[in-house]
BAMAR-886171 format. One record per residue (C-alpha): residue number from 0; residue in one letter; x, y, z. Coordinates in steps of 0.25 Angstrom, whole numbers. Each point is the difference from the previous one (the first is absolute). Example, Ala and Ser with C-alpha at 12.3 -4.5 7.8 and 13.67 -1.06 7.14 Angstrom:
% residues 2
+------+------+-------+-------+-------+
! bami ! sedo !     x !     y !     z !
+------+------+-------+-------+-------+
!    0 !    A !    49 !   -18 !    31 !
!    1 !    S !     6 !    14 !    -2 !
+------+------+-------+-------+-------+
//
This chain:
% residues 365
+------+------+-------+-------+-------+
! bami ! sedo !     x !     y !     z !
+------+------+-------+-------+-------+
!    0 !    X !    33 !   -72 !    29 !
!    1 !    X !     3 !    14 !     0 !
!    2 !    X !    -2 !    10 !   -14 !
!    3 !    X !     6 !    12 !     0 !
!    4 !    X !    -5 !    12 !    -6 !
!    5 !    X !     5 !     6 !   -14 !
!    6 !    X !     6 !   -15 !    -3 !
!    7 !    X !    -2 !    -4 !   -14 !
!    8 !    X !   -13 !    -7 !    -3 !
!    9 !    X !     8 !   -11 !    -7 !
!   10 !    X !     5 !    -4 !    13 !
!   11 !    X !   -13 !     0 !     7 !
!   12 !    X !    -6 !    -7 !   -12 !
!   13 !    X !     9 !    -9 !     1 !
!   14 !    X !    -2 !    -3 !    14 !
!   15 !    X !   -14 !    -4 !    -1 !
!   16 !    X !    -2 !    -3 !    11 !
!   17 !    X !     4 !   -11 !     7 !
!   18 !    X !    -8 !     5 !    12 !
!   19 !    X !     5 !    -4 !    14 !
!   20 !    X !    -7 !   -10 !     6 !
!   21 !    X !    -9 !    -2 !   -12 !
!   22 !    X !    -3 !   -16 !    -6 !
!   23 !    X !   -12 !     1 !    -2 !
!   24 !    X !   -13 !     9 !    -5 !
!   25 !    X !    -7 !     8 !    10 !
!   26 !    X !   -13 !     4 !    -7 !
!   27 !    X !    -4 !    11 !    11 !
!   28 !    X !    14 !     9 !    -3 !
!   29 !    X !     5 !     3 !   -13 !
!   30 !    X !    14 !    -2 !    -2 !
!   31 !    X !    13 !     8 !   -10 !
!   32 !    X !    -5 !    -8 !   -12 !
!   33 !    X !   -14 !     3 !     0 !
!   34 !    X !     4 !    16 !    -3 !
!   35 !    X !    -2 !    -2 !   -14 !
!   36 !    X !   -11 !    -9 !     0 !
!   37 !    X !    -8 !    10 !     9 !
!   38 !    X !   -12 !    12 !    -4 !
!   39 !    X !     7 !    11 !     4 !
!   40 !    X !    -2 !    16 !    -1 !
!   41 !    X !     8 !    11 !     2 !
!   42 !    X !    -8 !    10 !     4 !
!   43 !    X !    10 !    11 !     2 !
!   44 !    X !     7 !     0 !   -12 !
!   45 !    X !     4 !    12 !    -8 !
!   46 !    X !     0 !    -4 !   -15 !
!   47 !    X !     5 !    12 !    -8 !
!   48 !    X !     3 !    -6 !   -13 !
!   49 !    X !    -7 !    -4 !   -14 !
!   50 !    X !    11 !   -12 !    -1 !
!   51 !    X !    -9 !   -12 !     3 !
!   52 !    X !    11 !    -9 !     1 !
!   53 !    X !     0 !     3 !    17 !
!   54 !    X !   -15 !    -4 !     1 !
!   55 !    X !     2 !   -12 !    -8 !
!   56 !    X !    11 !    -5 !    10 !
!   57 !    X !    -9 !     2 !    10 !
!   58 !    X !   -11 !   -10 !    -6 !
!   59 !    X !    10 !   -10 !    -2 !
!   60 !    X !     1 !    -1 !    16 !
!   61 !    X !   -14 !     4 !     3 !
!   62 !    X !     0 !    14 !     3 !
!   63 !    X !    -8 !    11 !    -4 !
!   64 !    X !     0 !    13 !     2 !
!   65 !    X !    -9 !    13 !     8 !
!   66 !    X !     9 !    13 !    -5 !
!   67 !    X !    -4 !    12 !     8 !
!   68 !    X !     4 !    12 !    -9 !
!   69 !    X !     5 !    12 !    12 !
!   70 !    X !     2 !    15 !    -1 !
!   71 !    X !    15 !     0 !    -2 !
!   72 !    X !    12 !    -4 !    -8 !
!   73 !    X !    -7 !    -5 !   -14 !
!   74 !    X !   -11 !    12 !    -5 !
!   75 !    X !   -14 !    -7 !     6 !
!   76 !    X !    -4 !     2 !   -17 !
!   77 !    X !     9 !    -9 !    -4 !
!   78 !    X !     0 !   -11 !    12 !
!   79 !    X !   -16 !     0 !    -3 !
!   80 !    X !     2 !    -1 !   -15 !
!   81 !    X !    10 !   -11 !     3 !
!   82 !    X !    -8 !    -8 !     9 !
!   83 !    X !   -14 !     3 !    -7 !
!   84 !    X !     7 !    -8 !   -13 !
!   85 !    X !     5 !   -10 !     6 !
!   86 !    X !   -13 !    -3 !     9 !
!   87 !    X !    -8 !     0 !   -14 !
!   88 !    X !     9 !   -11 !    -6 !
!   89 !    X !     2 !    -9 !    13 !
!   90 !    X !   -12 !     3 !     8 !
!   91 !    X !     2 !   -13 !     7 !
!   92 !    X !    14 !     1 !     5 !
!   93 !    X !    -1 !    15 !     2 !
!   94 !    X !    -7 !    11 !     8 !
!   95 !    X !     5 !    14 !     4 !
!   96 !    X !    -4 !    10 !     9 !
!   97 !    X !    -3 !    14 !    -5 !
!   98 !    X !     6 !    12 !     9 !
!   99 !    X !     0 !    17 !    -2 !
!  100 !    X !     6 !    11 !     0 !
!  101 !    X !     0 !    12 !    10 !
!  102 !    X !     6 !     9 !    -8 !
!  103 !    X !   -12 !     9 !     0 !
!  104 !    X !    -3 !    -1 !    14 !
!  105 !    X !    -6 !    13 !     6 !
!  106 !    X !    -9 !     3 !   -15 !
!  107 !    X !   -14 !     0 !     2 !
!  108 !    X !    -1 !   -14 !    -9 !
!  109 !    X !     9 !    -7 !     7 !
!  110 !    X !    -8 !   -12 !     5 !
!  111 !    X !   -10 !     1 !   -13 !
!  112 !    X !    14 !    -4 !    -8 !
!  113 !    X !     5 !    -9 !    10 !
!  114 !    X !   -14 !    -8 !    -2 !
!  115 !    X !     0 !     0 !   -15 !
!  116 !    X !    13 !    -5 !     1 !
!  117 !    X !    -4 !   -13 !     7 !
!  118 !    X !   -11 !     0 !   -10 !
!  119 !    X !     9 !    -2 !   -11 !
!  120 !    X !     9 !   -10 !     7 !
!  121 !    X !   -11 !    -8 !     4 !
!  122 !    X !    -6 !    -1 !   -14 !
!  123 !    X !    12 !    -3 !    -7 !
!  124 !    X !     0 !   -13 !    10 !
!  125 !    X !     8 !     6 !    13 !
!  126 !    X !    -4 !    -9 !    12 !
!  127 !    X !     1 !    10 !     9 !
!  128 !    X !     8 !    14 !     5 !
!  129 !    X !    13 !     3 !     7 !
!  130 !    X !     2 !    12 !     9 !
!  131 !    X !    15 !     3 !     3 !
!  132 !    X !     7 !     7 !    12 !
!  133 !    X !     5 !    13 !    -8 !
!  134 !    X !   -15 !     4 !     8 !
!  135 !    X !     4 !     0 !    14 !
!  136 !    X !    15 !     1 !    -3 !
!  137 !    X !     2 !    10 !   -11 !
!  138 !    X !   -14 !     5 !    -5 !
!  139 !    X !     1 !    16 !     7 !
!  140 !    X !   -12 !    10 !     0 !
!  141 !    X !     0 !    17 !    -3 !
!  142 !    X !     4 !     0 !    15 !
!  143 !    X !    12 !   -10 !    -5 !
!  144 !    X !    -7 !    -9 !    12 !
!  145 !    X !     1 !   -13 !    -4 !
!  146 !    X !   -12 !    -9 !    -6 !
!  147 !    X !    -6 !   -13 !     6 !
!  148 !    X !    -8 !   -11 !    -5 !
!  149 !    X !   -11 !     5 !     9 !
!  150 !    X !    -1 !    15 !    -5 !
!  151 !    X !   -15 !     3 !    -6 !
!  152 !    X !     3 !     2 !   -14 !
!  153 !    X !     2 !   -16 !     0 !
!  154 !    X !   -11 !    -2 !     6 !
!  155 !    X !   -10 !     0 !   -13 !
!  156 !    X !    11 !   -10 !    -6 !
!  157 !    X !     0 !    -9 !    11 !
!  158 !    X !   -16 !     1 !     0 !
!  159 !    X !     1 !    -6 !   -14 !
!  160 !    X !     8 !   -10 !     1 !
!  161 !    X !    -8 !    -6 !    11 !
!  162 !    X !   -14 !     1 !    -7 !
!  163 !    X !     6 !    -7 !   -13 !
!  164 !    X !     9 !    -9 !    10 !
!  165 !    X !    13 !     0 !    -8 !
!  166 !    X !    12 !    -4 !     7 !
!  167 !    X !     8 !     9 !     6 !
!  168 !    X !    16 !    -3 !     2 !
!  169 !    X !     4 !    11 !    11 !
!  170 !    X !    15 !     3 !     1 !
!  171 !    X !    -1 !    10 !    10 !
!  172 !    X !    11 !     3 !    10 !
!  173 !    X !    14 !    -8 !     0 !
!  174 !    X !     5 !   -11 !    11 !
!  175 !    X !     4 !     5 !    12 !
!  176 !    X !    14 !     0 !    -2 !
!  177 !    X !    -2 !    13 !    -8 !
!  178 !    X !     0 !     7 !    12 !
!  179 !    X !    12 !    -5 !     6 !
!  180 !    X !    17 !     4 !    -3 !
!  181 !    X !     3 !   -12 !   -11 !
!  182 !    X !    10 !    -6 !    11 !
!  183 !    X !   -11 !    -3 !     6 !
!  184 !    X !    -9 !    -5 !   -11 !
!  185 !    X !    -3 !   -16 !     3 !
!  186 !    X !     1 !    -4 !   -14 !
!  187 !    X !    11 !     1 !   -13 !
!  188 !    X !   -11 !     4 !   -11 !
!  189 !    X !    -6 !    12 !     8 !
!  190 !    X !    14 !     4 !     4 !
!  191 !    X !     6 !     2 !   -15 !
!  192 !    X !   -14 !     3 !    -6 !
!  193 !    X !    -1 !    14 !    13 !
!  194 !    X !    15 !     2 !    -5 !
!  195 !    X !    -4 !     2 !   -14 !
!  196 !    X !   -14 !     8 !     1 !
!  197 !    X !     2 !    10 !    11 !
!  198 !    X !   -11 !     6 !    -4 !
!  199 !    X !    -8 !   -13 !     7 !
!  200 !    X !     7 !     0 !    11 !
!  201 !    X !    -7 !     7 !    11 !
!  202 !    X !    12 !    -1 !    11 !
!  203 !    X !     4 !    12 !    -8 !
!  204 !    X !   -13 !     7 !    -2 !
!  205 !    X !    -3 !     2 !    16 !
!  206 !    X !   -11 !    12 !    -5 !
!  207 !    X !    -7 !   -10 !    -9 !
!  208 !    X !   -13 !    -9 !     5 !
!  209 !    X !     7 !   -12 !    10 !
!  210 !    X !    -4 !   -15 !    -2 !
!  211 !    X !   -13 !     1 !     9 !
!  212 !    X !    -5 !    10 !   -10 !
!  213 !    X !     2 !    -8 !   -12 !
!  214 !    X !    -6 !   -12 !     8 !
!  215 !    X !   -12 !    11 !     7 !
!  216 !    X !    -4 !     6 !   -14 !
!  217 !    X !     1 !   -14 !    -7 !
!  218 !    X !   -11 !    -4 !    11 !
!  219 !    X !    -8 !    12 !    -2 !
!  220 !    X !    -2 !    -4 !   -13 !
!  221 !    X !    -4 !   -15 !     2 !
!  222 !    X !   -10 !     5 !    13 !
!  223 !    X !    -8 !     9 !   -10 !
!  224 !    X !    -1 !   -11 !   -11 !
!  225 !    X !    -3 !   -12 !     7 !
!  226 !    X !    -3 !    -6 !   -14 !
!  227 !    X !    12 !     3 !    -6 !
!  228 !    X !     7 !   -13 !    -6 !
!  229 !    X !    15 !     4 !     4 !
!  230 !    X !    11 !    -7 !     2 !
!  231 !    X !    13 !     5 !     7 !
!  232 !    X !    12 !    -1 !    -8 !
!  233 !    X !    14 !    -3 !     6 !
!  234 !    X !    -7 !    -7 !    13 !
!  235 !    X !    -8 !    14 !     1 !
!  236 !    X !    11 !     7 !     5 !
!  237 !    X !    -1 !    -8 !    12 !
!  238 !    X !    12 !    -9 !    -2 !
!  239 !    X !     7 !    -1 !    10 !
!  240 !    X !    -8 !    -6 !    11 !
!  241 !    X !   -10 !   -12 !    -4 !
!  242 !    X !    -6 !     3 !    14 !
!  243 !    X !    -4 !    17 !    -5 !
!  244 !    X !    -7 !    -7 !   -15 !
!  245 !    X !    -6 !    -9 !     8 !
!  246 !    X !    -8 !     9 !     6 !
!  247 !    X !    -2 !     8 !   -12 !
!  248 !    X !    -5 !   -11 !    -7 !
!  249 !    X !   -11 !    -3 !    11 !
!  250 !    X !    -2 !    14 !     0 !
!  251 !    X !    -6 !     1 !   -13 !
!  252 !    X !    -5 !   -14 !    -3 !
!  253 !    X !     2 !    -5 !   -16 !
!  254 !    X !    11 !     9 !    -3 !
!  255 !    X !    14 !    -5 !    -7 !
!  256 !    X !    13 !     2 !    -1 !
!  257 !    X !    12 !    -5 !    -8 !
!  258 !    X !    15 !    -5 !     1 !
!  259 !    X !     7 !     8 !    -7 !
!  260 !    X !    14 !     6 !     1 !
!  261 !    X !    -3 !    -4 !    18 !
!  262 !    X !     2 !   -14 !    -3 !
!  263 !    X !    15 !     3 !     7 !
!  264 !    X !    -9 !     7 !    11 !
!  265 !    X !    -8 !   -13 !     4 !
!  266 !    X !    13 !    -9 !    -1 !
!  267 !    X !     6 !    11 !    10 !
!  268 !    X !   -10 !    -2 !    10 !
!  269 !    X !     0 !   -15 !    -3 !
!  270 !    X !    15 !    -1 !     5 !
!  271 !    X !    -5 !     2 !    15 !
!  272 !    X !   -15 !    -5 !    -1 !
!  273 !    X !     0 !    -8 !   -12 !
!  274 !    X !   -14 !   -10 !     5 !
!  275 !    X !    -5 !    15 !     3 !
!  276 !    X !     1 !     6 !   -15 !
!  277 !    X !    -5 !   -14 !    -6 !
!  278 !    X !   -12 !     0 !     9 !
!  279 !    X !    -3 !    14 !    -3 !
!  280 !    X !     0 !    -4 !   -15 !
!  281 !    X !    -8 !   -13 !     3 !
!  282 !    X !   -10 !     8 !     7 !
!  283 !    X !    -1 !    12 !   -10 !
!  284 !    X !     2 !   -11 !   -12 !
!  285 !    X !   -14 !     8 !    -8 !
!  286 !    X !     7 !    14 !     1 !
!  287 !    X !    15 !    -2 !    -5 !
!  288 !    X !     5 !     0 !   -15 !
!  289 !    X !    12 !    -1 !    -4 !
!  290 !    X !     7 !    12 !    -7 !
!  291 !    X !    14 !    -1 !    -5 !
!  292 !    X !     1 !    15 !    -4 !
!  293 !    X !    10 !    -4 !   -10 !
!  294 !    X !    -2 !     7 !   -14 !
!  295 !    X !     5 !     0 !   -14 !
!  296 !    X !     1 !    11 !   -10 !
!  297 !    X !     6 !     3 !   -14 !
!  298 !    X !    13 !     1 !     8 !
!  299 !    X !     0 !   -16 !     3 !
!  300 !    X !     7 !    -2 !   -12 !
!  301 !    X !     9 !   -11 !     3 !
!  302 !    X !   -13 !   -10 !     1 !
!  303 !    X !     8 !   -13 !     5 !
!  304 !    X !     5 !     8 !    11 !
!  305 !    X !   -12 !     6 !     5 !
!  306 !    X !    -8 !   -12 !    -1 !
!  307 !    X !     9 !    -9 !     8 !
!  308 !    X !     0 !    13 !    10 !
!  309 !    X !   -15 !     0 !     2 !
!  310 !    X !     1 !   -15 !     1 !
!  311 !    X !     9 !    -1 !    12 !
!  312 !    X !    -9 !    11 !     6 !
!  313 !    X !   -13 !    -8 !    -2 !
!  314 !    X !     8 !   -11 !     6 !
!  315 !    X !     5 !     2 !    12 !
!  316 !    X !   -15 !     7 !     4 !
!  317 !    X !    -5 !   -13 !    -3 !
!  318 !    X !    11 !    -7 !     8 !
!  319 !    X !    -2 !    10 !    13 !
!  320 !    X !   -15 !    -2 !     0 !
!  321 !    X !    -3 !   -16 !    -6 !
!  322 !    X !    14 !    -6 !     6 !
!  323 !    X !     7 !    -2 !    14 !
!  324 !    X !    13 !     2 !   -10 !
!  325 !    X !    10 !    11 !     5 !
!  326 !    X !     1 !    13 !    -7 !
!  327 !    X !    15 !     8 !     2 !
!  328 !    X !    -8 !    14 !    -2 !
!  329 !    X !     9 !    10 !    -4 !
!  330 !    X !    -7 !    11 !     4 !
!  331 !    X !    -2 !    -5 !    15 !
!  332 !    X !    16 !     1 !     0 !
!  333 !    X !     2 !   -16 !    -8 !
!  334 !    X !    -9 !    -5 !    13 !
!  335 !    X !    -7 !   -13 !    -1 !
!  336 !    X !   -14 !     1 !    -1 !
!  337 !    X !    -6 !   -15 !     2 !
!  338 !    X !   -14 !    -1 !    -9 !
!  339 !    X !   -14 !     2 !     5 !
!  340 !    X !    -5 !   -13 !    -6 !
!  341 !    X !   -14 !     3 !    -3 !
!  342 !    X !   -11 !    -8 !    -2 !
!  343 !    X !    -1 !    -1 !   -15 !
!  344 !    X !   -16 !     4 !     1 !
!  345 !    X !     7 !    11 !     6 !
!  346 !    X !    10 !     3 !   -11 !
!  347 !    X !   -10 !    -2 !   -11 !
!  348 !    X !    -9 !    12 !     7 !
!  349 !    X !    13 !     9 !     1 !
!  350 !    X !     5 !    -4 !   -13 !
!  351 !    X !   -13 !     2 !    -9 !
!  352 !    X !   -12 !    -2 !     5 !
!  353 !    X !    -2 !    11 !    10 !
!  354 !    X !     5 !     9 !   -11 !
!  355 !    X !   -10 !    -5 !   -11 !
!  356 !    X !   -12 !     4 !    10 !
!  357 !    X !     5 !    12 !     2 !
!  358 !    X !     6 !     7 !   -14 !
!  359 !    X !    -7 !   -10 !    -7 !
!  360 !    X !   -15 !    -2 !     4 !
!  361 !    X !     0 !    13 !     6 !
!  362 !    X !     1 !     7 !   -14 !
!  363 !    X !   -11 !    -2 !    -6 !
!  364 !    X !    -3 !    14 !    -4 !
+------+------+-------+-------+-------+
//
């Protein structure tokens, strides 16, 4: 049976899901039904609103969010203020990440503010910190040379988080289609969202650091803090070969990643090795959580609509990686993309409870 992206939920509810082949219950896979029955945690969701109605929905299905507040779009005051209310009345089925500014890069007390703002964040509940790739990409010194993660004025705040081990979500870099012409882009998302933010498209910025820089200077940072507890958000930068995070993951033993918006990447590889990416995810199973980076915000008015949107995005990721359904992903160019068909001891590590080790019993600060 094939689901095409973009089709109302109805349909798909209405679907449910006479599963090909399937009479009876298999109890080591979990099946279309079981999505709602399931734990599950987002932990790449950005929840920029006060209207509690979204997080509400999410219980309803078992979901609960990890919001990472970021250095762009919203004013970092108002993400934190946002998140640090809701976390107070639904500490159970909430958690956020603090982040901070680098406005004031290049004063004297740049790195002592930074730390005091991860001190407030984490006493207001934050389970950890996000670090965003406006340092590496944008982030310029007095010599307009641009600023990676691994520059020494970081290096106190980096020092902190490791002796107090809060989590660390590091978007640092972008995938490698970055660096390439958008024809040549392998998947939909990266080419409309390079089309609508030059400014992140390095193809266009040949003086600007390349993708083994980003990758080098990330690194750097994780050599000299061995005791960093980080986790590499979008498949670390590293989404487009399984072969490339496979090493890095054996290369620093016990760090994580999540799915995030590289979900399309891993059913791209999977059209031409698809026993390949779901061994590499059996095999990984303790270091992968799943990350829509999906987001709601004062904007999201019409709240039917954007909940049956979020729906048929949490969806069809559980389809793709707990099913050998077919997908018709629009953004591989409406191929079909047969499911992974993970073992559901799998799924649950995935799906929530690599994540609750890692943002939630990580943050004890």
């Amino acid at each position: 049976m094939s689901i095409q992206r973009n089709t109302c939920l109805w349909l798909i509810g209405a679907m449910i899901f006479q599963i090909m082949g399937c009479t009876e219950k298999n109890t080591d896979f979990y099946t279309v039904e079981d999505f709602v029955k399931v734990p599950k945690i987002d932990a790449h969701f950005h929840y920029n609103t006060n209207d509690i109605r979204f997080l509400e929905y999410a219980d309803s299905i078992n979901f609960r969010f990890v919001s990472p507040n970021v250095d762009a779009g919203m004013s970092i005051d108002r993400q934190f203020e946002i998140s640090a209310a809701i976390k107070q009345n639904h500490p159970e089925k909430f958690f956020f990440l603090g982040t901070f500014s680098v406005d004031n890069f290049g004063e004297p007390w740049f790195s002592d503010s930074v730390i005091e703002r991860i001190k407030e964040s984490m006493k207001a509940g934050a389970s950890g910190v996000k670090v965003w790739k406006n340092i590496g990409m944008e982030l310029k010194g007095p010599g307009d040379e641009f600023i990676m993660i691994d520059n020494p004025v970081f290096e106190p705040v980096f020092s902190y988080l490791e002796l107090h081990k809060i989590p660390v979500l590091g978007h640092l870099g972008e995938p490698l289609n970055c660096w390439l012409p958008l024809e040549e882009m392998t998947l939909g998302y990266d080419r409309r969202y390079f089309a609508e933010n030059p400014r992140y498209h390095m193809f266009l910025h040949p003086t600007a650091p390349s993708y083994e820089d980003q990758i080098k200077a990330r690194n750097n940072v994780l050599e000299q803090h061995s005791g960093l507890v980080f986790a590499g958000a979008h498949l670390a930068s590293l989404e487009w070969s399984m072969d490339e995070l496979a090493r890095w993951f054996d290369s620093f033993p016990g760090l994580k990643v999540d799915l995030s918006a590289r979900m399309g990447h891993l059913q791209y590889q999977s059209l031409t090795d698809h026993e390949g990416v779901r061994n590499f995810l059996i095999r990984y199973q303790d270091r992968i959580m799943y990350g829509s980076d999906t987001a709601v915000s004062d904007l999201d008015t019409d709240y039917r609509g954007k909940t049956i949107e979020l729906h048929q995005v949490w969806l069809e990721d559980w389809i793709y990686m707990a099913t050998d359904s077919t997908l018709i992903v629009a953004d591989l160019d409406r191929r079909h993309v047969r499911g992974l068909k993970l073992p559901r001891t799998v799924i649950d590590k995935i799906f929530h409870k690599n994540a609750e080790d890692f943002f939630i019993t990580n943050s004890s600060y």
